[in-house]
N, C-alpha and C positions, 0 to 999 in steps of 0.2 A: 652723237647728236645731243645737243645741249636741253634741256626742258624751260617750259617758261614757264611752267607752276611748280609751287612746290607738291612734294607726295605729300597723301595724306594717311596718318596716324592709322597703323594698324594692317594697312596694304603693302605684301609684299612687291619685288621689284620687276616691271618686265610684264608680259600679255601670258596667261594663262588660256592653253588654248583645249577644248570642251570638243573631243573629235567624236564622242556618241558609242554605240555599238547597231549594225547592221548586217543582213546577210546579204552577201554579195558572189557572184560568180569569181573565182580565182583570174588574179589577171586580168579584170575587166577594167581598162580604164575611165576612173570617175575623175569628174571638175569638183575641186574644194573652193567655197568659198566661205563666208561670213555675216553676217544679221549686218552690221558695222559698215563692211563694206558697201552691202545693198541699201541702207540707208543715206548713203554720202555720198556716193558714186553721181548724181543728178541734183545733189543742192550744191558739193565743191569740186574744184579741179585736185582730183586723186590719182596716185599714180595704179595703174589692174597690177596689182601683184597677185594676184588670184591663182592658186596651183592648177594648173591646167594638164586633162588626162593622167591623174597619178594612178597605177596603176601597182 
């Protein structure tokens, strides 16, 4: 995919993704999503690529 901006000075390349630490049952499947996503989702047409049940 081509970008319409340039980068900017000092930012590496590519989404940097912040997965946390939590305790959670083994196995238990969780939905991941995003701050980003839930922000955009109801002002643009976005496509859900949203991880569903990872588990």
């Amino acid at each position: 995919m081509n970008s319409v901006t340039e980068a900017m000075e000092g930012l590496r390349e590519g989404v940097l993704l912040d997965v946390g630490l939590d305790t959670v049952a083994p196995n238990e499947p969780k939905d991941i999503s995003s701050w980003m996503y839930d922000y955009a989702a109801d002002k643009i047409d976005i496509i859900d690529n949203r991880a569903r049940a990872v588990g």
